[in-house]
N, CA, C and O atoms as a Tripos MOL2 file, in Angstrom:
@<TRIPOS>MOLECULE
protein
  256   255    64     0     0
PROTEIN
NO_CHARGES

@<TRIPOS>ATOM
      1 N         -25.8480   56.4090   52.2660 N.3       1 UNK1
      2 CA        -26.8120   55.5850   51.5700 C.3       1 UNK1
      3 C         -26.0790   54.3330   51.0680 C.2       1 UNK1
      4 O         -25.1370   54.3230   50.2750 O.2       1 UNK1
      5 N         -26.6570   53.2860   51.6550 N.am      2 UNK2
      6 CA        -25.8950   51.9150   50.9390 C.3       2 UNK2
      7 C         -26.2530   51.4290   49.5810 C.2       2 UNK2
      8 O         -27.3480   51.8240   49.1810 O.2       2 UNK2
      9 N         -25.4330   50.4980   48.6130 N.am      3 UNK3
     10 CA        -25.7070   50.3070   47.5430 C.3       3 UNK3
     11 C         -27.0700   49.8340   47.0750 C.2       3 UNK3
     12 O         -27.4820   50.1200   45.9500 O.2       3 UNK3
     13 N         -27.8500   49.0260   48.0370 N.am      4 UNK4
     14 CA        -28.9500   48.3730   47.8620 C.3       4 UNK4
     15 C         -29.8600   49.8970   47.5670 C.2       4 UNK4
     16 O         -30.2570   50.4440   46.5380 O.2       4 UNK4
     17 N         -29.9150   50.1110   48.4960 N.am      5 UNK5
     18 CA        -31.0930   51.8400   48.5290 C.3       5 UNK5
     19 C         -30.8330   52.7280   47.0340 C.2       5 UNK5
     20 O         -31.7100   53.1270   46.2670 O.2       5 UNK5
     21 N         -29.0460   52.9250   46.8710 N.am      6 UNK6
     22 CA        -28.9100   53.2840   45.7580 C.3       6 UNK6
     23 C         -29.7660   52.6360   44.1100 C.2       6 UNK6
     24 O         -30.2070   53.3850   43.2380 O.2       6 UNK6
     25 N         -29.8040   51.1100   44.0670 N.am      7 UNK7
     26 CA        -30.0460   50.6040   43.1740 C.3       7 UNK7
     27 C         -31.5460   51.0200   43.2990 C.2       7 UNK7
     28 O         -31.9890   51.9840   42.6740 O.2       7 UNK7
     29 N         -32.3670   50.1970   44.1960 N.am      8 UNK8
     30 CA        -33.8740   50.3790   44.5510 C.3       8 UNK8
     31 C         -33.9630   51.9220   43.8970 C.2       8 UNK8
     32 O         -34.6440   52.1790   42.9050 O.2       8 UNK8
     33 N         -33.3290   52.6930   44.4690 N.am      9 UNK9
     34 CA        -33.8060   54.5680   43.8700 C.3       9 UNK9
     35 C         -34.0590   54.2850   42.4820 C.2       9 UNK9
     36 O         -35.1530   54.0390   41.9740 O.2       9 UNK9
     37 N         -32.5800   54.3630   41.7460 N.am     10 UNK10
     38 CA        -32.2290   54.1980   40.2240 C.3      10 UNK10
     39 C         -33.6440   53.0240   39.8630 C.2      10 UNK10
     40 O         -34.4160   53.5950   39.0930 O.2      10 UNK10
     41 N         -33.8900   52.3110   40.0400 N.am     11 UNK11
     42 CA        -35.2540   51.8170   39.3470 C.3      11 UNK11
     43 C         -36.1040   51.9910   39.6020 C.2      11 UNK11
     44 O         -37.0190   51.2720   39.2010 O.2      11 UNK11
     45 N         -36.2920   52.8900   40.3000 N.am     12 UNK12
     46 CA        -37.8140   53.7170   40.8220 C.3      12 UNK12
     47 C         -37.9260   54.7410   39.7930 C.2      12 UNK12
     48 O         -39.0250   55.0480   39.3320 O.2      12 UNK12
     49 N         -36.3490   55.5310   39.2370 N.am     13 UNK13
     50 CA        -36.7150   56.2910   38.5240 C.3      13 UNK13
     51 C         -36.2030   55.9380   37.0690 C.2      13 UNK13
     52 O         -36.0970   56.9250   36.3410 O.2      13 UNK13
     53 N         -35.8920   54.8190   36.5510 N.am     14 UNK14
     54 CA        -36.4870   53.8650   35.4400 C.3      14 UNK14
     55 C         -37.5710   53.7990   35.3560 C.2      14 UNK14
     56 O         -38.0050   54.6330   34.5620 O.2      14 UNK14
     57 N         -38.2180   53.2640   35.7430 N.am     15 UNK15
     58 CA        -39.5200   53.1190   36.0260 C.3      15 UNK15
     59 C         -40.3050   54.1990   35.7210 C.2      15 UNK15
     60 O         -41.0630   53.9950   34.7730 O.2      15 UNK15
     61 N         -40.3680   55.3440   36.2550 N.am     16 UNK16
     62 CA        -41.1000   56.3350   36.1390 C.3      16 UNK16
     63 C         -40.6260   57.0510   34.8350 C.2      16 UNK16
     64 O         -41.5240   57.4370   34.0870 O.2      16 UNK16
     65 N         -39.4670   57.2560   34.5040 N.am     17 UNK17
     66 CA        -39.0680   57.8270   33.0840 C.3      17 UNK17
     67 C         -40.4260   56.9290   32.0190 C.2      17 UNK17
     68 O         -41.2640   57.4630   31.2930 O.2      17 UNK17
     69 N         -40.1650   55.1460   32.3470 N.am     18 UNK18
     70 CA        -40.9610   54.4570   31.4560 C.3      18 UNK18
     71 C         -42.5320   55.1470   31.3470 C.2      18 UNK18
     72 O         -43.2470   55.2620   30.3510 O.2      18 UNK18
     73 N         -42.7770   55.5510   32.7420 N.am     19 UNK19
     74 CA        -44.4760   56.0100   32.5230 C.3      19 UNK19
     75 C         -44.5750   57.0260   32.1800 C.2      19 UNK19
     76 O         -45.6500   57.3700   31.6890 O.2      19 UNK19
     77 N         -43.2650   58.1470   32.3110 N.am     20 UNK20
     78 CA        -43.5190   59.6490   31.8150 C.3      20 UNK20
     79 C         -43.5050   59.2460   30.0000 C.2      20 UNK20
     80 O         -43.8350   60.2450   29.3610 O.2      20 UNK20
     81 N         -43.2400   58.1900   29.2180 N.am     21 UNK21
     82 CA        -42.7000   58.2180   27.8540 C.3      21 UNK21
     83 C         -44.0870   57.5800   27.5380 C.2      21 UNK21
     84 O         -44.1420   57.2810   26.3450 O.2      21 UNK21
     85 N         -45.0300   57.3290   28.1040 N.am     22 UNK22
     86 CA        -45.6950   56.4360   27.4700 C.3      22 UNK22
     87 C         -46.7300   56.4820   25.9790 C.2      22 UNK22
     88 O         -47.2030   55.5990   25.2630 O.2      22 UNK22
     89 N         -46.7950   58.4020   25.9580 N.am     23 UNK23
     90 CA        -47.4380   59.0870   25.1230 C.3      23 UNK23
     91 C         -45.9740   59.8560   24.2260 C.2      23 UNK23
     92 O         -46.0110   60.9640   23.6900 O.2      23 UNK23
     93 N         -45.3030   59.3400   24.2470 N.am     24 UNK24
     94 CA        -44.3940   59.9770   23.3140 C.3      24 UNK24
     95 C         -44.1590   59.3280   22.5480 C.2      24 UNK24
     96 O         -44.2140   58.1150   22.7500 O.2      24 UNK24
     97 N         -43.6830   59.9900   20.9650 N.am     25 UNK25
     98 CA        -43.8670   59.3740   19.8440 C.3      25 UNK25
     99 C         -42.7950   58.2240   19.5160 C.2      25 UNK25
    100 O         -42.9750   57.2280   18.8160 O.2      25 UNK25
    101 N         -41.6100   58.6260   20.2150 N.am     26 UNK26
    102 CA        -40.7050   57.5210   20.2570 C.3      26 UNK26
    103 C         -40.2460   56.7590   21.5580 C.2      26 UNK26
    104 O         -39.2460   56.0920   21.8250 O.2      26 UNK26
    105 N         -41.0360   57.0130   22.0500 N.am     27 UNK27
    106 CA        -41.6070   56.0110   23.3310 C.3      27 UNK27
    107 C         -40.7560   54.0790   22.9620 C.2      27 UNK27
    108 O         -40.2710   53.3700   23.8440 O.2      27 UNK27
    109 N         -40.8410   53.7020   21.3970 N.am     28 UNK28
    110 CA        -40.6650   52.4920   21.7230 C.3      28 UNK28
    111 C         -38.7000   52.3670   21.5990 C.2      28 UNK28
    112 O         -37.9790   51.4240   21.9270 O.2      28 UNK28
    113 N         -38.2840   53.8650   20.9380 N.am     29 UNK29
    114 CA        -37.0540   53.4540   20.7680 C.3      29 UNK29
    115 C         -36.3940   53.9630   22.3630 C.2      29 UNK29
    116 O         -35.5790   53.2090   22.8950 O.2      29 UNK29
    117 N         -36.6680   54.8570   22.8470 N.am     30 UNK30
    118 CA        -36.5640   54.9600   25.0180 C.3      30 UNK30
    119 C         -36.5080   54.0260   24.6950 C.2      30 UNK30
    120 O         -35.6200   53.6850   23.9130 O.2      30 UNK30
    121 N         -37.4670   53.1540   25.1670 N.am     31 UNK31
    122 CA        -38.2110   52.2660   26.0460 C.3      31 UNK31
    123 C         -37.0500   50.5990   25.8940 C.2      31 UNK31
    124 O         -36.9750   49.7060   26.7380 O.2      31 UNK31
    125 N         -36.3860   50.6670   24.6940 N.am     32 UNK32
    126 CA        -35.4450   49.9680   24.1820 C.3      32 UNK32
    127 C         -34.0480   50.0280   24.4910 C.2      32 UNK32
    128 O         -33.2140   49.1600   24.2340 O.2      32 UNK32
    129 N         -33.8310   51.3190   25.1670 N.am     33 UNK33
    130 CA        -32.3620   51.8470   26.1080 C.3      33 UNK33
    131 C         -32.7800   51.7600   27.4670 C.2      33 UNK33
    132 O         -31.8640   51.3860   28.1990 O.2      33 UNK33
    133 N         -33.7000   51.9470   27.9610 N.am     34 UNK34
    134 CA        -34.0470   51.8940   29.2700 C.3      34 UNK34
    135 C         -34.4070   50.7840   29.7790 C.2      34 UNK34
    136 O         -34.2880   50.6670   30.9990 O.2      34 UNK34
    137 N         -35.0100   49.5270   28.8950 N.am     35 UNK35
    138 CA        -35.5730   48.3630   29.1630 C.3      35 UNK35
    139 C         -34.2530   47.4510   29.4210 C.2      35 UNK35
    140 O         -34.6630   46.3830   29.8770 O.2      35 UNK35
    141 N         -32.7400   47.4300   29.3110 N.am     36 UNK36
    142 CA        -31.3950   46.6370   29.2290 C.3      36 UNK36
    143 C         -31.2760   47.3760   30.7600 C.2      36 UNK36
    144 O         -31.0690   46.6460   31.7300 O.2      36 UNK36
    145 N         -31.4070   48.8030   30.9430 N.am     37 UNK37
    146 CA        -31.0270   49.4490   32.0900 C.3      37 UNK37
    147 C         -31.6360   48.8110   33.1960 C.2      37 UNK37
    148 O         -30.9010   48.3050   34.0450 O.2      37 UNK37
    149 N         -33.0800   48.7450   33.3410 N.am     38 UNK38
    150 CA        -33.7150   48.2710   34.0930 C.3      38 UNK38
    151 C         -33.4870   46.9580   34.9660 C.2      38 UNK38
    152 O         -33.5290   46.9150   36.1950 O.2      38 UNK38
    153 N         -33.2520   45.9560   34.1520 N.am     39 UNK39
    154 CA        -32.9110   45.0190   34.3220 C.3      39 UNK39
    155 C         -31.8510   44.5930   34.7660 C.2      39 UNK39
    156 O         -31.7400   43.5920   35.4730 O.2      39 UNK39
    157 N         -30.6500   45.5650   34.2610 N.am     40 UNK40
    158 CA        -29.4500   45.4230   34.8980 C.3      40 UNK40
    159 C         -29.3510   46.1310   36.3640 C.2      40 UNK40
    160 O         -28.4430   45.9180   37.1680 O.2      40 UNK40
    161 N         -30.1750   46.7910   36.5120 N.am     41 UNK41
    162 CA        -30.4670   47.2580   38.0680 C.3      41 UNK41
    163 C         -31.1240   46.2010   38.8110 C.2      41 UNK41
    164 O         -31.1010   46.2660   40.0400 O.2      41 UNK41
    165 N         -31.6520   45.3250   38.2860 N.am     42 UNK42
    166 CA        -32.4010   44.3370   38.9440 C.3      42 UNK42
    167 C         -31.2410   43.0710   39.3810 C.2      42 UNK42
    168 O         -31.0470   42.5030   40.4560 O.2      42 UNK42
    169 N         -30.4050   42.8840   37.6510 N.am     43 UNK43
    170 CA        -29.3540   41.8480   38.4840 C.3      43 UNK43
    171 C         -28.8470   42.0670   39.4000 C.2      43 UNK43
    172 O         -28.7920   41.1640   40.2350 O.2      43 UNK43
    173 N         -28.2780   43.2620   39.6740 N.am     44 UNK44
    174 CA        -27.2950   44.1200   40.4500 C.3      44 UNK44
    175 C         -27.8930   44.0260   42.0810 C.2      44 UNK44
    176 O         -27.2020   43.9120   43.0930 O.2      44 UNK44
    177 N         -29.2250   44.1000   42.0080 N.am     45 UNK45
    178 CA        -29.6910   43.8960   43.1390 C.3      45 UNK45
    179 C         -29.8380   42.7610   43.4710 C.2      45 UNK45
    180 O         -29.5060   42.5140   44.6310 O.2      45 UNK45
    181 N         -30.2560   41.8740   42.8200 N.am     46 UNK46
    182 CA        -30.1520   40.5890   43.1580 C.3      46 UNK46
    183 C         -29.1580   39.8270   43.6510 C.2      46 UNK46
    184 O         -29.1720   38.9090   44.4720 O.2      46 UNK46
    185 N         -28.1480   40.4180   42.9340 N.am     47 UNK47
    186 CA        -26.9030   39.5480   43.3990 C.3      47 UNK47
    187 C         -26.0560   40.2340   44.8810 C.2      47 UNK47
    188 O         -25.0780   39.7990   45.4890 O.2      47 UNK47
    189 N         -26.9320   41.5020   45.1290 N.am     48 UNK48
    190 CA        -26.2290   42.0910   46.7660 C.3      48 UNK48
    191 C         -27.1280   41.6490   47.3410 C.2      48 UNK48
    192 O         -27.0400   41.9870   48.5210 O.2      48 UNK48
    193 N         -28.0460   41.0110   47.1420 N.am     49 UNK49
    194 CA        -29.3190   40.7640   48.1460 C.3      49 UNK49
    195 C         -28.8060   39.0320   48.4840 C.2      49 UNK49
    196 O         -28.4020   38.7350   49.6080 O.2      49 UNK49
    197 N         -28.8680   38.2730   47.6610 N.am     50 UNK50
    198 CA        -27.8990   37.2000   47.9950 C.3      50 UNK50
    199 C         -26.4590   36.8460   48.1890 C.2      50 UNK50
    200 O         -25.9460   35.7800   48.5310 O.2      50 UNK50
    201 N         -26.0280   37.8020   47.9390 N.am     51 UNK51
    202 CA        -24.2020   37.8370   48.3500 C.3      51 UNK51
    203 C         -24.3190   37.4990   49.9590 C.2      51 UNK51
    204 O         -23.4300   36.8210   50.4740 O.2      51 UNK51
    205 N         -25.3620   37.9510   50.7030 N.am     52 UNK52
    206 CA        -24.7870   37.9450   52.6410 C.3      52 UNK52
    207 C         -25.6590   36.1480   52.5500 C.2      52 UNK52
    208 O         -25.2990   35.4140   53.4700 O.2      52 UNK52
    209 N         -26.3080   35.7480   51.9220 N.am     53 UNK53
    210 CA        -26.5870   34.1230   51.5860 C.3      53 UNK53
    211 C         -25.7890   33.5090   51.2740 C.2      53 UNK53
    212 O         -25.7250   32.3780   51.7550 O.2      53 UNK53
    213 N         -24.7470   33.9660   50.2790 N.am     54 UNK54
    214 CA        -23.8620   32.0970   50.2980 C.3      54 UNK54
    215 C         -22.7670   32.2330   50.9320 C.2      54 UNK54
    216 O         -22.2070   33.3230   51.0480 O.2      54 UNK54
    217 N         -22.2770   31.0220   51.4740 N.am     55 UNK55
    218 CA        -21.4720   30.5260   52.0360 C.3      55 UNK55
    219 C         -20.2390   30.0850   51.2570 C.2      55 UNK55
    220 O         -20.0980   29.4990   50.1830 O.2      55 UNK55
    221 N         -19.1100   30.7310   52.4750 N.am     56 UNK56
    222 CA        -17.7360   30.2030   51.1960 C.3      56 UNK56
    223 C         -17.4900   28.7500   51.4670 C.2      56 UNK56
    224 O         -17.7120   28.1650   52.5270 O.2      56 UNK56
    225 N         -17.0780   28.3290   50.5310 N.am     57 UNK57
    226 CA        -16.6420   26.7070   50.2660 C.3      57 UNK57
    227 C         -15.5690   26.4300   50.6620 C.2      57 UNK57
    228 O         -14.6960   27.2480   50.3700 O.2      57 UNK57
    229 N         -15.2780   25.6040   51.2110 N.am     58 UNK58
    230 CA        -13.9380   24.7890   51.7010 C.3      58 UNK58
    231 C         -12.9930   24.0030   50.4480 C.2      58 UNK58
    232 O         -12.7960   22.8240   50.7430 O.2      58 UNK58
    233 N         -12.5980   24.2640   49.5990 N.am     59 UNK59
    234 CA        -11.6090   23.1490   48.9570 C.3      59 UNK59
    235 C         -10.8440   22.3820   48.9890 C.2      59 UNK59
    236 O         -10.6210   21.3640   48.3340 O.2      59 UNK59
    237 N         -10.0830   23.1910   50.3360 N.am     60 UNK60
    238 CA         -8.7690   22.6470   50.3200 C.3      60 UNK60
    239 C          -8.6460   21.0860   51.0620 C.2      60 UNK60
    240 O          -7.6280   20.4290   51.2800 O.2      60 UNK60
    241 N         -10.2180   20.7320   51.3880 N.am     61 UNK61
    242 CA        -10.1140   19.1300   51.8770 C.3      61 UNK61
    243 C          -9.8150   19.4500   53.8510 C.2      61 UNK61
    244 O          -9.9390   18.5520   54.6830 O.2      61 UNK61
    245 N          -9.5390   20.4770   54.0930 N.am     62 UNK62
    246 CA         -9.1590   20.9850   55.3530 C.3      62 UNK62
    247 C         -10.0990   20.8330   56.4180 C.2      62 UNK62
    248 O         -11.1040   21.5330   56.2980 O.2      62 UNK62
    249 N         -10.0330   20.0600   57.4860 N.am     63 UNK63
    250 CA        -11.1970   20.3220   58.4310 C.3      63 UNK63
    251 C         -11.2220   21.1490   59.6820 C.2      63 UNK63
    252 O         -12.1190   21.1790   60.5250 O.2      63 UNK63
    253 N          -9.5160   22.1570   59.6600 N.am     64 UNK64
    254 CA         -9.9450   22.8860   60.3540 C.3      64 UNK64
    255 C         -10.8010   24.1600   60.4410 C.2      64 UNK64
    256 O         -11.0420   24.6680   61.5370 O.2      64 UNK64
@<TRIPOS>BOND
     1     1     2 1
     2     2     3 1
     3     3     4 2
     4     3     5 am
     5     5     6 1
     6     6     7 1
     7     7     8 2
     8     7     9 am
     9     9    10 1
    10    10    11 1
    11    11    12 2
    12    11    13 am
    13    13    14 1
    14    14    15 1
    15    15    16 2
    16    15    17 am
    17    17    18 1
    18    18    19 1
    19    19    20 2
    20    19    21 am
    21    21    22 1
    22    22    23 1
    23    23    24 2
    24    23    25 am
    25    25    26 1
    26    26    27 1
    27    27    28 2
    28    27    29 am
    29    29    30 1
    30    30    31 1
    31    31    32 2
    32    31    33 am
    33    33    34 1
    34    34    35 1
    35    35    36 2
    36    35    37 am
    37    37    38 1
    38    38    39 1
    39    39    40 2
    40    39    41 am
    41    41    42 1
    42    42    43 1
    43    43    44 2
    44    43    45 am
    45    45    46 1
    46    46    47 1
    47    47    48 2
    48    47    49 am
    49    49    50 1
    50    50    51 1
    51    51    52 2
    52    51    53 am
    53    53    54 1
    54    54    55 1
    55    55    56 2
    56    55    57 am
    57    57    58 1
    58    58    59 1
    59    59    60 2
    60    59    61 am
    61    61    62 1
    62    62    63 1
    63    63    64 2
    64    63    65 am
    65    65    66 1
    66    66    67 1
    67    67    68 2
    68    67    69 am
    69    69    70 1
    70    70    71 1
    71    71    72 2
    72    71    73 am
    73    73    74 1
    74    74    75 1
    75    75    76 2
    76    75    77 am
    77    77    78 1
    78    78    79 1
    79    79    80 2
    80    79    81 am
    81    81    82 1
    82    82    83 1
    83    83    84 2
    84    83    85 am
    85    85    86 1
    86    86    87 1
    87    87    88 2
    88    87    89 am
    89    89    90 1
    90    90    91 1
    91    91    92 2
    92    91    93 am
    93    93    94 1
    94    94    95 1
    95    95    96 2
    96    95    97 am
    97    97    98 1
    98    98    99 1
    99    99   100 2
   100    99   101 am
   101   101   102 1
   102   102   103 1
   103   103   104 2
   104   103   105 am
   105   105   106 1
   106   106   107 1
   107   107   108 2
   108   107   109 am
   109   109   110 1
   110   110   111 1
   111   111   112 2
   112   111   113 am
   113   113   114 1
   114   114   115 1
   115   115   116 2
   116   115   117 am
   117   117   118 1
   118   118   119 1
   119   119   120 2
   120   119   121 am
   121   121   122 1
   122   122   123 1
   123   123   124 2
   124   123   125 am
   125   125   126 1
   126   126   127 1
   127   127   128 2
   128   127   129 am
   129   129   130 1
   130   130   131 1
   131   131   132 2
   132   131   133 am
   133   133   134 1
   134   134   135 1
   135   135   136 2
   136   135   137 am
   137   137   138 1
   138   138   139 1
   139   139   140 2
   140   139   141 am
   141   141   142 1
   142   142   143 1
   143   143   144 2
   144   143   145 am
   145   145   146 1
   146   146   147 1
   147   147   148 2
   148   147   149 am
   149   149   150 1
   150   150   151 1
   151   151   152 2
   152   151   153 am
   153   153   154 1
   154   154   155 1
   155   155   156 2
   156   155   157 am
   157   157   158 1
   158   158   159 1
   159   159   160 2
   160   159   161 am
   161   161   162 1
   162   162   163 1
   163   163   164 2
   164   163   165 am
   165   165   166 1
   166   166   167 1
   167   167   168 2
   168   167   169 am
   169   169   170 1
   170   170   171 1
   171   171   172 2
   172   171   173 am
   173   173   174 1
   174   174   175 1
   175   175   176 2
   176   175   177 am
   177   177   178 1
   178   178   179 1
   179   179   180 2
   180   179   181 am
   181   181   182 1
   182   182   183 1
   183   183   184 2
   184   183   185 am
   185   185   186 1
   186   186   187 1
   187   187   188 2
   188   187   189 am
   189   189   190 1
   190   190   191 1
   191   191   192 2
   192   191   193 am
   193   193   194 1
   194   194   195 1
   195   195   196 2
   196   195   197 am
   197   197   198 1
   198   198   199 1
   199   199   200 2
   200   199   201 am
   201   201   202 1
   202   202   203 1
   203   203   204 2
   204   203   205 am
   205   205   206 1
   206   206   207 1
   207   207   208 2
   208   207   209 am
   209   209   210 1
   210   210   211 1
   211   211   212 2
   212   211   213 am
   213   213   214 1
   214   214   215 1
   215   215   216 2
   216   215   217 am
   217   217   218 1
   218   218   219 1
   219   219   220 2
   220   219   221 am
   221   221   222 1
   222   222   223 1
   223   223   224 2
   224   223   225 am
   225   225   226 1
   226   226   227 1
   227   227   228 2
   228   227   229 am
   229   229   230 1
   230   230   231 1
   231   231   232 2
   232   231   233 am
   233   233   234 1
   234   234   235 1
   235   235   236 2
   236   235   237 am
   237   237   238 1
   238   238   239 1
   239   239   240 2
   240   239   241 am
   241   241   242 1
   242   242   243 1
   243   243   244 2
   244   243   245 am
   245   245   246 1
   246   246   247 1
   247   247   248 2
   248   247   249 am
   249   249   250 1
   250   250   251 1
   251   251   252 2
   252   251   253 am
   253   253   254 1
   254   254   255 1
   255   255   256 2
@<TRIPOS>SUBSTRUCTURE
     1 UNK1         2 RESIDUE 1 A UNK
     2 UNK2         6 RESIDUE 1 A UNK
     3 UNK3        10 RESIDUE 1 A UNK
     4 UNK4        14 RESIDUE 1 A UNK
     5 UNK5        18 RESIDUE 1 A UNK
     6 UNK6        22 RESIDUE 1 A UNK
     7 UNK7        26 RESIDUE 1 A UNK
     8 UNK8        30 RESIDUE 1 A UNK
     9 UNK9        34 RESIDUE 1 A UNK
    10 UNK10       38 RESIDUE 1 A UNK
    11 UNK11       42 RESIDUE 1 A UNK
    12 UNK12       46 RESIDUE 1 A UNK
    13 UNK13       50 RESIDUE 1 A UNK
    14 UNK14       54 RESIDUE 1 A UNK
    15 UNK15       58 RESIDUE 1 A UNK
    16 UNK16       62 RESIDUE 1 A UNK
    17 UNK17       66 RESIDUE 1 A UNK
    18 UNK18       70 RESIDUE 1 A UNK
    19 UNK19       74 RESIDUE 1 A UNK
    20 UNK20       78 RESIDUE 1 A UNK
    21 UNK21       82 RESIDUE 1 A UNK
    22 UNK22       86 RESIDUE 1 A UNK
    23 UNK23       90 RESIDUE 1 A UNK
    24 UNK24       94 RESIDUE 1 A UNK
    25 UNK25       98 RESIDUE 1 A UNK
    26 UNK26      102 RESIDUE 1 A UNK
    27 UNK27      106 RESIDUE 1 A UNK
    28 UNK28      110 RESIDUE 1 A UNK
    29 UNK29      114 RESIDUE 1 A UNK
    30 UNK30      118 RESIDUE 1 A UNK
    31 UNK31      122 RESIDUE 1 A UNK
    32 UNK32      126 RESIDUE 1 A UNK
    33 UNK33      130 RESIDUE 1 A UNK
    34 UNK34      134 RESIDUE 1 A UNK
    35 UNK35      138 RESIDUE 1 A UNK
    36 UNK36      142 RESIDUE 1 A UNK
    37 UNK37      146 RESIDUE 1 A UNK
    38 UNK38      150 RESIDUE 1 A UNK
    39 UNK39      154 RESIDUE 1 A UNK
    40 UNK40      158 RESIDUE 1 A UNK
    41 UNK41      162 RESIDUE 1 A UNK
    42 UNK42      166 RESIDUE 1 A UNK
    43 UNK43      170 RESIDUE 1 A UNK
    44 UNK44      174 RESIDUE 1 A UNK
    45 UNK45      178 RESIDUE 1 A UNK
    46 UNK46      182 RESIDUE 1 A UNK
    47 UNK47      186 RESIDUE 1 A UNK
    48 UNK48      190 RESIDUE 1 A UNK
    49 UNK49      194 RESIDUE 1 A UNK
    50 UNK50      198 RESIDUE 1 A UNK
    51 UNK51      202 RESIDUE 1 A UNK
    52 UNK52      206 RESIDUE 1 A UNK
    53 UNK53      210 RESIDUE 1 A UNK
    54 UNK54      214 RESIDUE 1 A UNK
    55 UNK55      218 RESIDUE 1 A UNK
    56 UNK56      222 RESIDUE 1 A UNK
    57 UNK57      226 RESIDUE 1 A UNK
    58 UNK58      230 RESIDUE 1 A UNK
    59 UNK59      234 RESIDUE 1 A UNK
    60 UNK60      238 RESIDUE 1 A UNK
    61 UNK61      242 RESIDUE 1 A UNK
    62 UNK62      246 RESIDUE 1 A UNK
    63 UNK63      250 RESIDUE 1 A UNK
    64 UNK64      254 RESIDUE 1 A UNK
């Protein structure tokens, strides 16, 4: 399983923890540990999803 699939899983089941809490009484203090999690699964993906997009830079003035 590659990292992308890994991440996608892990916020599928963020996600669903969020809808299993939604009737629980401390639903907003979860929802306050899981809501930093979430998101950081999202950077994480974001940034492997554009990593095979950029291009390395030349500095050295070099044109071969």
């Amino acid at each position: 399983m590659d990292d992308i699939t890994k991440l996608i899983l892990a916020k599928y089941q963020v996600e669903n923890i969020i809808e299993l809490i939604k009737d629980n009484e401390y639903r907003q203090y979860m929802f306050m540990h899981l809501n930093p999690v979430y998101y950081e699964l999202e950077r994480q993906l974001t940034n492997l999803t554009i990593a095979d997009k950029i291009k390395p830079v030349n500095h050295n003035n070099d044109t071969k």
